[in-house]
C-alpha positions in Angstrom: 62.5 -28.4 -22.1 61.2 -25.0 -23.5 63.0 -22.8 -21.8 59.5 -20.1 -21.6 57.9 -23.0 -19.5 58.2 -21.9 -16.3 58.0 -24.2 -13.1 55.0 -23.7 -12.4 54.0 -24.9 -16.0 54.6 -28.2 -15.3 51.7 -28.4 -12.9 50.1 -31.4 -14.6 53.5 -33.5 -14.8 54.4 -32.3 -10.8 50.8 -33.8 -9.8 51.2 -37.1 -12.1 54.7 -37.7 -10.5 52.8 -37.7 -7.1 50.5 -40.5 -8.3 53.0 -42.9 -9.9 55.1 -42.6 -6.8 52.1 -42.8 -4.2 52.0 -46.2 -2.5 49.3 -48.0 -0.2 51.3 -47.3 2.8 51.4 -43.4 2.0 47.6 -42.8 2.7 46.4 -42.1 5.8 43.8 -44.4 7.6 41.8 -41.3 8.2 41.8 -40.7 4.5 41.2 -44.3 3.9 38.1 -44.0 6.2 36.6 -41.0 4.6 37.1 -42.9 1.1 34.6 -45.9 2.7 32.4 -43.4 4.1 32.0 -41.7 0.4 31.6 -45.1 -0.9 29.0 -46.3 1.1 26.9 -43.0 0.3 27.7 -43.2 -3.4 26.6 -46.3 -3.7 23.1 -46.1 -1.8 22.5 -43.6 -4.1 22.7 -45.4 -7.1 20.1 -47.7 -5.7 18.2 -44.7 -4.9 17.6 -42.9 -8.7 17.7 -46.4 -10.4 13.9 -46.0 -11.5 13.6 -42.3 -12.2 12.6 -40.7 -15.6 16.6 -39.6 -16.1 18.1 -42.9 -15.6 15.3 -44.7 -18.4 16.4 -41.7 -20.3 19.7 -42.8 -20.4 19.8 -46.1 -20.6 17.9 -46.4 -23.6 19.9 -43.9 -25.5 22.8 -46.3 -25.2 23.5 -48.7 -28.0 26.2 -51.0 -27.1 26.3 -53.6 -24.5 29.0 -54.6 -22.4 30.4 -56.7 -19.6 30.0 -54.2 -16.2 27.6 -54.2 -13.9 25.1 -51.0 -12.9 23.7 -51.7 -9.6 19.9 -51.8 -9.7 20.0 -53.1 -13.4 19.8 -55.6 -15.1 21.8 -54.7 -18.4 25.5 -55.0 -18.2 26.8 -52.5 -20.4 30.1 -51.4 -21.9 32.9 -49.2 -19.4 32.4 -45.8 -20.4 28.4 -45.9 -20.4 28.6 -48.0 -17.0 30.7 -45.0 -15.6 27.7 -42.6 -17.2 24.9 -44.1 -15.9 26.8 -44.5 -12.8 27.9 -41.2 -12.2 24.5 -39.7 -13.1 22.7 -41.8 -10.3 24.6 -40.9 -7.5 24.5 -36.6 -8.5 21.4 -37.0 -10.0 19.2 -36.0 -6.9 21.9 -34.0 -5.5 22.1 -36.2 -2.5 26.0 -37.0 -3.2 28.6 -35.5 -1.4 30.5 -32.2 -1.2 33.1 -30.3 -1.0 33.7 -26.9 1.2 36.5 -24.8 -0.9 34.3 -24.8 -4.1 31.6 -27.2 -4.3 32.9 -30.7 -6.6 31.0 -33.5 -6.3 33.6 -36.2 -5.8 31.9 -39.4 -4.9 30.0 -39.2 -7.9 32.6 -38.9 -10.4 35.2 -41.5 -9.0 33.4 -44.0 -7.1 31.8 -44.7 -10.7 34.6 -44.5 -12.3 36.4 -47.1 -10.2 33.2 -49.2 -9.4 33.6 -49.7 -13.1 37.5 -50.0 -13.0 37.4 -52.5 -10.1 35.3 -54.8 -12.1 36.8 -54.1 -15.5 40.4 -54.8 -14.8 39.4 -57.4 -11.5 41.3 -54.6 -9.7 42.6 -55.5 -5.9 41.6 -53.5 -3.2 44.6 -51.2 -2.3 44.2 -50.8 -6.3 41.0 -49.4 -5.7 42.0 -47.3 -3.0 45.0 -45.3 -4.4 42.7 -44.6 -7.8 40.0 -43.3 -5.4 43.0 -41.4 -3.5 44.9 -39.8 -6.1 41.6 -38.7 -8.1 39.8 -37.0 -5.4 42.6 -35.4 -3.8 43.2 -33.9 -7.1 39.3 -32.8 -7.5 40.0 -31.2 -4.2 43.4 -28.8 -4.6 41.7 -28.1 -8.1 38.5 -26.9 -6.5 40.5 -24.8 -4.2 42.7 -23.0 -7.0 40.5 -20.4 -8.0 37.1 -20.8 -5.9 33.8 -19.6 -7.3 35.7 -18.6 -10.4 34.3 -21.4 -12.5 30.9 -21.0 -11.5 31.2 -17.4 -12.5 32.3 -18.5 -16.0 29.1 -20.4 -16.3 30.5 -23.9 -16.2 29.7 -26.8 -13.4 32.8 -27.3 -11.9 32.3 -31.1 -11.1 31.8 -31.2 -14.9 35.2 -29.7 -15.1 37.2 -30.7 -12.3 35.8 -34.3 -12.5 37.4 -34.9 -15.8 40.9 -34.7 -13.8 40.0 -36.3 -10.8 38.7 -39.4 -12.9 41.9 -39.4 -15.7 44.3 -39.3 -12.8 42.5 -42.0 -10.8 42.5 -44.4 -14.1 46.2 -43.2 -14.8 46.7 -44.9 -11.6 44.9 -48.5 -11.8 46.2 -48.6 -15.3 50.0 -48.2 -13.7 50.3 -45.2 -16.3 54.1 -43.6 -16.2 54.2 -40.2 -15.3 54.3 -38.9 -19.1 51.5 -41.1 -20.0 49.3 -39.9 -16.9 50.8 -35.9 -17.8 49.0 -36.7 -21.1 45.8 -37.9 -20.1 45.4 -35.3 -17.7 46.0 -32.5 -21.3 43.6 -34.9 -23.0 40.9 -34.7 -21.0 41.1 -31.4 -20.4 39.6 -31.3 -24.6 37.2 -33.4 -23.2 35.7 -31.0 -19.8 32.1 -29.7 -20.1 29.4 -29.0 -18.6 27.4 -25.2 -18.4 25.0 -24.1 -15.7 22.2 -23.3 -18.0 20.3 -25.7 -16.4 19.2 -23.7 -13.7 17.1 -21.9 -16.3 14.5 -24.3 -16.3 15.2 -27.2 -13.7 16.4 -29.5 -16.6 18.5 -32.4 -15.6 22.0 -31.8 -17.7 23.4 -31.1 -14.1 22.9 -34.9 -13.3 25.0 -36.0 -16.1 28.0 -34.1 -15.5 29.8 -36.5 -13.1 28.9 -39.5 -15.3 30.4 -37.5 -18.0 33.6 -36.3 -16.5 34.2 -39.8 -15.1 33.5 -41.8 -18.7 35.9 -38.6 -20.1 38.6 -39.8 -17.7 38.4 -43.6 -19.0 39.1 -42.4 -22.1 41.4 -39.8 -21.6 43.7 -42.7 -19.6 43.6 -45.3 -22.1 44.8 -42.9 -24.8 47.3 -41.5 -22.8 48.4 -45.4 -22.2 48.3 -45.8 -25.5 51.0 -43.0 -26.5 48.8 -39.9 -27.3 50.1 -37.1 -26.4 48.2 -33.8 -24.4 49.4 -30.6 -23.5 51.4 -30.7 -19.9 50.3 -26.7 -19.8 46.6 -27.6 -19.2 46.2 -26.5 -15.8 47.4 -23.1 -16.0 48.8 -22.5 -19.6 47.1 -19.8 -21.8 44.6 -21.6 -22.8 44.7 -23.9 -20.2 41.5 -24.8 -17.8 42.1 -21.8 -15.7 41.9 -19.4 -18.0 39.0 -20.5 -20.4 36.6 -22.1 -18.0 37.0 -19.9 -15.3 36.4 -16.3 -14.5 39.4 -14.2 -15.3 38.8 -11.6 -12.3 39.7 -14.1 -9.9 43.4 -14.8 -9.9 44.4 -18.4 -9.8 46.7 -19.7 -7.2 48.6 -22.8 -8.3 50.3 -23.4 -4.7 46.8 -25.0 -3.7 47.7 -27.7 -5.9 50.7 -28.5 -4.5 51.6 -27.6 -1.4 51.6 -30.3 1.5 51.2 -32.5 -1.4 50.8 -36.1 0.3 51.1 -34.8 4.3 48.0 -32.9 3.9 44.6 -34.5 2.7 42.1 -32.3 1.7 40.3 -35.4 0.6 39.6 -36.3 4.4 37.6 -32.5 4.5 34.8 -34.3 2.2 31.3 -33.4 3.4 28.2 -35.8 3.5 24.9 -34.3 2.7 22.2 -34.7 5.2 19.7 -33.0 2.8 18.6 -33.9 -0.8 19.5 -30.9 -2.4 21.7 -28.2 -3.3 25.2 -27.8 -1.0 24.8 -24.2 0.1 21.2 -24.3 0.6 22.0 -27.3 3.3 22.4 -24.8 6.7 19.6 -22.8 5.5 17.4 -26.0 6.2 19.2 -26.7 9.3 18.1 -23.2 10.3 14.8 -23.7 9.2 14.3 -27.2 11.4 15.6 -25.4 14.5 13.5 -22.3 14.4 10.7 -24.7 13.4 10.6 -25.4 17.1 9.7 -22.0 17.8 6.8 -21.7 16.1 3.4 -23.0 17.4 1.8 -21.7 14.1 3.5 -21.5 10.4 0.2 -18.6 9.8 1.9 -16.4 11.6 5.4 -15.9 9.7 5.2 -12.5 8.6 8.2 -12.7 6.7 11.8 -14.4 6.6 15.4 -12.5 5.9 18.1 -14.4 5.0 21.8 -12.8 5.5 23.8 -14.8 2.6 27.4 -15.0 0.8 27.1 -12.9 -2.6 28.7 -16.0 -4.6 25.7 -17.9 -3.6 23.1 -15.2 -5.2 22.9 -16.4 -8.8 22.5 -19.8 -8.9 20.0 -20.3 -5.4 18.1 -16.6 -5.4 17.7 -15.5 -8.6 15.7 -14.8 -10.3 13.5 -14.5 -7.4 10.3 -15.7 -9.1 11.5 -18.8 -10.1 13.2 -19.9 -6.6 9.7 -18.8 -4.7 7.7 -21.2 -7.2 9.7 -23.2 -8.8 9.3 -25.3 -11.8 10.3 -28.6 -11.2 11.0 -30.4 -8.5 15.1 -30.3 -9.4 14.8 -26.6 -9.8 13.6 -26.6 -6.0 16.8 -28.2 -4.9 18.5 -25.0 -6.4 16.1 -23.3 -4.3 16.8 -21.5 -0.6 12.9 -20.1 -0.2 11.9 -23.7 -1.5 14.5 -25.7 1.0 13.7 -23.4 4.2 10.1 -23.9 3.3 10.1 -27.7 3.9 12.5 -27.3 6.3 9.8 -25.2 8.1 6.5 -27.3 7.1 8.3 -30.9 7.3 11.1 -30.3 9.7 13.4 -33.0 7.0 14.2 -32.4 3.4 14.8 -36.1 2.0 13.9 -37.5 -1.5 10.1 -37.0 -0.7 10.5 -33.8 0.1 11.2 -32.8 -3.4 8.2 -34.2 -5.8 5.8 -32.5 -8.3 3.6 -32.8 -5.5 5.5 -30.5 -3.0 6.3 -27.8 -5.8 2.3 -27.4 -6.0 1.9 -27.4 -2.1 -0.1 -24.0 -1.3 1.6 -24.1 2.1 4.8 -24.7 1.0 4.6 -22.1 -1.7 3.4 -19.4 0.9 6.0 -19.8 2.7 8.6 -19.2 0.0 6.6 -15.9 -1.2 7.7 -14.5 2.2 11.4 -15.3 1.7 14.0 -12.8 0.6 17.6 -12.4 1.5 20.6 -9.5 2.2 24.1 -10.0 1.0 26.4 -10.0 4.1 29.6 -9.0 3.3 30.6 -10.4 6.1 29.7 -14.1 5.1 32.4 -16.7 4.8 31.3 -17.7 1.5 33.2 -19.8 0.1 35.8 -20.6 2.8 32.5 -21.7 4.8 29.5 -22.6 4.4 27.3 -20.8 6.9 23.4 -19.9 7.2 21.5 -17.5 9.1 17.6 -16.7 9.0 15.6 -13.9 10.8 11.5 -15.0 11.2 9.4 -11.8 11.7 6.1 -13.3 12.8 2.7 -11.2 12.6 3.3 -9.8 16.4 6.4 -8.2 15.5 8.6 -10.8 17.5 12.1 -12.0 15.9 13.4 -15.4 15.4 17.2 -15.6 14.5 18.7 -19.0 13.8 22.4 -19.6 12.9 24.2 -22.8 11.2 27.7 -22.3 11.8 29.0 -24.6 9.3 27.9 -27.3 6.7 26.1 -30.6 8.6 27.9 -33.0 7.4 30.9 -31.3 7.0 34.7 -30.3 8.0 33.3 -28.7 11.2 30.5 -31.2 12.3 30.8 -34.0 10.3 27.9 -36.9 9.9 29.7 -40.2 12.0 29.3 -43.5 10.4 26.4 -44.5 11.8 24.3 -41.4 10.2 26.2 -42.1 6.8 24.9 -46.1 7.3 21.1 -44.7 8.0 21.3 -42.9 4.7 22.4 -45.6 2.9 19.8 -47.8 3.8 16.9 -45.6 3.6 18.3 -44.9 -0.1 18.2 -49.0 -1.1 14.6 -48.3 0.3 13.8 -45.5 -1.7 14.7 -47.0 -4.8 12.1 -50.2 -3.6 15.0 -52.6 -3.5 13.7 -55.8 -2.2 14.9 -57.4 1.0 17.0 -60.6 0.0 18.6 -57.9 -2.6 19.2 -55.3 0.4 20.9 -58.2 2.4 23.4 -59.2 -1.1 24.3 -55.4 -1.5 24.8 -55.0 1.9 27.4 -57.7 2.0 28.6 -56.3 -1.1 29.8 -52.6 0.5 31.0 -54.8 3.6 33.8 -56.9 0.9 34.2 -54.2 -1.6 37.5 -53.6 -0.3 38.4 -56.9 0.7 37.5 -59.3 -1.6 34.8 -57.7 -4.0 32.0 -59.5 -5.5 30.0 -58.1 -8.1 27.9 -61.1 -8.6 25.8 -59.8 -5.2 24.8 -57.5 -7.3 22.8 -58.7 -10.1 
């Protein structure tokens, strides 16, 4: 070993030494539960975006053919572009879960990674389930290493962080020994993209990232399998992940990755969006809906305050002009004034609430021109994800509404009967016909059983 490696240098080969030694036995049925629950969204959600402009997009630009099933489609395509297109359907309307720490989309980058994997390799189910485990606990301690850092850099951190949690989760179906899965892990980090320039005009290069990272991970496994060799160092070497795609004025700290490794699942703290849109704009709504009550006539809102985290200012407030009228309908998920608007005219903020129709709504886009916010220093952001609105109506009186927490997450999670109600109004969204709702129904029910992908074509 060199000797000016210190401990903490061998971050990546510490982590991989967790995976190869984790067993079925070791994860908790709580985690387990969570991991079903996550599923179950993920997979509605493919259903859902099957027939948008971004999934055609995508499709067509691929030109090989393969032998693993996309739900919704037809075309059976090769592993790394099945993981893509996957990937991209369940972020792409920003529907997917989330996590409170630093916001990593983790549903979308490993359930198509091992959707993909399961079919690929015929994979049993505890298979499945310890490559689901060991990926998105590690997209989870990485999130919480340096929080908001990697949004300050400019880079997505699913985009990022994905690449990781999708190697490690493919080290692990693949059996990969712990230097084989150590290299991987350095190999993809060569492979980790994804900037936040999207926000500048609502395009969809957002929706790709999780497809990205995950198809990144196959790779990155395989070639590690395969003796290629990656730096151990990439976590938190010099040039390593920490300090090149994340914000150097917020110091890094490594123990997140692993201490309580394995008695400790921050996996289990995954939150389930009840709203179609960005994560931190999510109690805004919730707000929104509640003081909706309140108000006998939407005329008379004055104007609306918003007390929020500074982290969140950037990418949901500014510029100002743009998140009071946004430009597409994806822009206006990215959106606070747009997302307490419907909140306030619709009282929901589902798929339909986002269209090319709604950006144009007069009445929507009234109510956004009265929105503006305050930094509180005093907000949580990003240990918590809080929201609080004050309503000034024309008669000077004061509406003040307060979301504690994310809906859906750590503190009041969504129960499986809410998770179930999304799923099926996403197979409806994406006009899935009834004898096909009934074969992917039974589908989710022996995924982890007995899986059968011929239910879905």
């Amino acid at each position: 070993m060199n000797k000016s490696i210190s401990l903490l240098s061998i971050l990546a080969e510490f982590f991989s030494k967790w995976c190869f030694d984790l067993e079925y036995k070791d994860i908790p049925n709580e985690v387990i539960d969570k991991i079903k629950l996550i599923f179950m969204d993920s997979l509605g959600l493919i259903f859902a975006s099957r027939n948008e402009d971004y999934i055609k997009a995508i499709k067509q630009s691929f030109t090989d053919s393969g032998n693993c099933t996309v739900p919704g489609h037809l075309e059976k395509l090769c592993p790394s572009d099945a993981i893509v297109l996957n990937g991209t359907a369940i972020h792409g309307e920003d529907f997917d879960d989330t996590f409170e720490g630093t916001p990593v989309h983790v549903g979308s980058v490993m359930c198509s990674s091992l959707l993909t994997a399961a079919e690929y390799y015929k994979l049993e189910p505890k298979e499945i389930l310890k490559g689901l485990a060991v990926g998105s606990e590690l997209m989870c301690r990485l999130a919480l290493v340096s929080p908001m850092a990697i949004h300050k850099q400019g880079f997505h951190p699913t985009a990022i962080l994905g690449a990781f949690g999708a190697s490690i989760g493919i080290s692990k179906i693949l059996k990969n020994s712990v230097l084989q899965t150590t290299s991987s892990l350095g190999i993809v980090g060569s492979m980790a993209s994804g900037i936040i320039e999207y926000l500048a005009e609502g395009t969809w290069t957002k929706r790709l990232h999780p497809g990205w990272a995950g198809a990144s991970g196959w790779k990155s496994a395989h070639m590690g399998k395969n003796g290629f060799k990656g730096p151990r160092t990439v976590f938190d070497g010099k040039n390593g992940i920490f300090n090149s795609f994340a914000d150097s004025k917020i110091i890094p700290d490594f123990k997140k990755l692993t201490d309580d490794l394995g008695s400790y699942w921050h996996t289990n703290n995954l939150a389930i969006k009840p709203f179609a849109c960005g994560t931190m704009t999510q109690p805004f709504i919730d707000c929104a809906i509640k003081a909706r009550e309140k108000i006998n006539d939407l005329n008379e809102i004055k104007s609306i305050i918003c007390k929020v985290g500074e982290g969140t200012v950037h990418r949901l407030w500014e510029p100002l002009s743009e998140k009071r009228k946004p430009t597409t309908p994806y822009s206006a998920k990215f959106s606070v004034p747009f997302c307490i608007a419907v909140g306030l005219y619709f009282g929901k903020a589902g798929l339909l609430e986002f269209t090319e129709e709604q950006i144009k709504n007069r009445k929507i886009l009234n109510l956004c021109s009265k929105i503006s916010y305050e930094i509180d220093p005093k907000n949580e952001y990003p240990k918590n994800y809080s929201g609080e609105i004050n309503i000034i109506l024309k008669n000077s009186q004061v509406i003040r509404e307060t979301q504690p927490g994310l809906r859906g997450g750590k503190l009041f999670p969504l129960d499986e009967k809410e998770v179930e109600e999304k799923f099926f109004d996403n197979l409806k969204f994406g006009n899935l016909p009834s004898g096909e709702v009934d074969d992917v129904k039974k589908f989710l029910e022996t995924f982890f059983n007995d899986p059968d992908f011929s239910l879905l074509h």
